[in-house]
N, C-alpha and C positions, 0 to 999 in steps of 0.2 A: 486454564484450559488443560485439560487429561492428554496424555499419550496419543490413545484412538482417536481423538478431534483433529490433533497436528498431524498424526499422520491422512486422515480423510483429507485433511487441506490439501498439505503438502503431495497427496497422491492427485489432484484435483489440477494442479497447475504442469499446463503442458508446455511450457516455455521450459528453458534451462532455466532452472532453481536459483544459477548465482549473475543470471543475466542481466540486461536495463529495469526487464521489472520483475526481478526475482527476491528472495527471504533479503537482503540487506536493503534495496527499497524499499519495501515493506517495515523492515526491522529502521531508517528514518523518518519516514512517515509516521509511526507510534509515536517516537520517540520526538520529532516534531509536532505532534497534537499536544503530547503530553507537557510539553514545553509552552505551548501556545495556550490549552485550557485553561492552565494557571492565570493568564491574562481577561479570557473572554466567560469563563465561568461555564466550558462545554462538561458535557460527562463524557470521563477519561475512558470508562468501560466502551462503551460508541466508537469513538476514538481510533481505539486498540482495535478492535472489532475490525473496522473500516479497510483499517490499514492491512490486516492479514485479507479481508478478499476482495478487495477495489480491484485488483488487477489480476484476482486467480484464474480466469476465463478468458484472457487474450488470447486471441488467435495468431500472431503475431507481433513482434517488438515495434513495430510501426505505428501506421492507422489502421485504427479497430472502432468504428464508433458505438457498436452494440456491445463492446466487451460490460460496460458498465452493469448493463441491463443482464447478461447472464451470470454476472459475479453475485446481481438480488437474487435473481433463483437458488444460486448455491445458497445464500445466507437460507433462505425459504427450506431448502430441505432439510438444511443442520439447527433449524431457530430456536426447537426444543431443546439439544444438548449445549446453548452459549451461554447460559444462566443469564439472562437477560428477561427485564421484564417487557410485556407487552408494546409499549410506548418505545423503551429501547432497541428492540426487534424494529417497527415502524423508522426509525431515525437512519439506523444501519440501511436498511431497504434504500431510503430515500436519497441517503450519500453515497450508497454504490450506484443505484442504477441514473443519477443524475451527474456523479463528478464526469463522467467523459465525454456532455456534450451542454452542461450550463456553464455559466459566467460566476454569478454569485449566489447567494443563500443568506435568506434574513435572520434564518435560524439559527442562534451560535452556535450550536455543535454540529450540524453540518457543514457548515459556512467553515468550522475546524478543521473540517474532515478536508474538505475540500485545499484547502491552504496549506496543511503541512501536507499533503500530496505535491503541490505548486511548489513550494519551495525548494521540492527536491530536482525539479527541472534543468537545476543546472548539470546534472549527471549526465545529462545529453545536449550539453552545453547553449543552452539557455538561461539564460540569468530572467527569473521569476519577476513580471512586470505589479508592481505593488496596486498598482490602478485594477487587476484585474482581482485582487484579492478581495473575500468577504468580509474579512476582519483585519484590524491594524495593529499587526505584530510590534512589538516595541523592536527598533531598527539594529539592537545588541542580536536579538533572536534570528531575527531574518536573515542577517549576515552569518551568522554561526550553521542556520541551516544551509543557506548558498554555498557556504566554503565546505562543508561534508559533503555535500553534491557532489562539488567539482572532483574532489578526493574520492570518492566512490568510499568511504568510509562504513567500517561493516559496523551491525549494529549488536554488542556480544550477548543478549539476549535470546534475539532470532537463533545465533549458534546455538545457544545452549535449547532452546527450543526444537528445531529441527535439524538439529548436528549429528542425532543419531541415524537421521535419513538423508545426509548429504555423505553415505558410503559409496566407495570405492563401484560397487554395481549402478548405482545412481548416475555417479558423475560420467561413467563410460555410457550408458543409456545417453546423455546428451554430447557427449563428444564429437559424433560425427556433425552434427548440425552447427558446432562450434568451428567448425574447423574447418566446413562449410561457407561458414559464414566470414570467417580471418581470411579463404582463400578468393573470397569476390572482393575484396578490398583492394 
């Protein structure tokens, strides 16, 4: 992915960037596919994909059940700059605008998408119920994802991908809403 692409992403997501579902969920979720493909034979490009805009269109850290559905439109607008062939465009569609209100997927690379998203559940301290998952992680993985969860564990990819747009003007841009947010607790 080029500079212009992460920064379009990265300007696309109006939540705090290092939030519940900001670049280091994102940046578990790759890194949980890419972990989990290796088992279920997904394609890792999808995967990756998924993981940067499943969640770029939240309206809120909360309940959002249509966020899914407008993270497919962003894929929709950028689908020509993702190097992605046509079938891979259709898969990305299908695991964004479907992870925020299905159960399972028969498809192994969505049914991917979908589970290393799951996994990272525990960040908002939920421990990831295996019966609702599409694929079965070997039990080394799943735990290793649950316990990065819990950690809020960053992912040093993501840094290096949108480290350059996690400045100083950025971070004050979401400050008050953080701070906001630490003061209703």
């Amino acid at each position: 992915m080029g500079p212009d692409l992460a920064l379009a992403i990265f300007g696309e997501h109006t939540l705090d960037p290092l939030g519940l579902h900001g670049i280091h969920h994102w940046g578990r979720v790759a890194e949980n596919g890419i972990r989990l493909a290796s088992h279920t034979g997904a394609n890792q490009k999808v995967v990756v994909c998924f993981a940067l805009f499943h969640d770029l269109k939240r309206s809120n850290e909360s309940l959002d059940p249509a966020h899914g559905a407008r993270a497919a439109q962003s894929v929709r607008l950028v689908k020509s700059r993702l190097k992605l062939t046509a079938d891979e465009v259709s898969l990305v569609l299908e695991a964004c605008s479907g992870h925020s209100n299905k159960v399972r997927h028969s498809d192994p690379t969505i049914g991917t998408c979908w589970d290393s998203d799951r996994m990272d559940l525990a960040r908002i301290g939920i421990r990831p119920d295996r019966s609702y998952l599409s694929t079965s992680p070997p039990k080394p993985l799943f735990d290793w994802a649950v316990r990065r969860a819990r950690r809020a564990a960053k992912a040093p990819f993501m840094e290096e991908l949108f480290g350059r747009y996690l400045s100083i003007a950025s971070r004050e841009k979401y400050e008050p809403r953080r701070s906001r947010h630490l003061e209703s607790r």
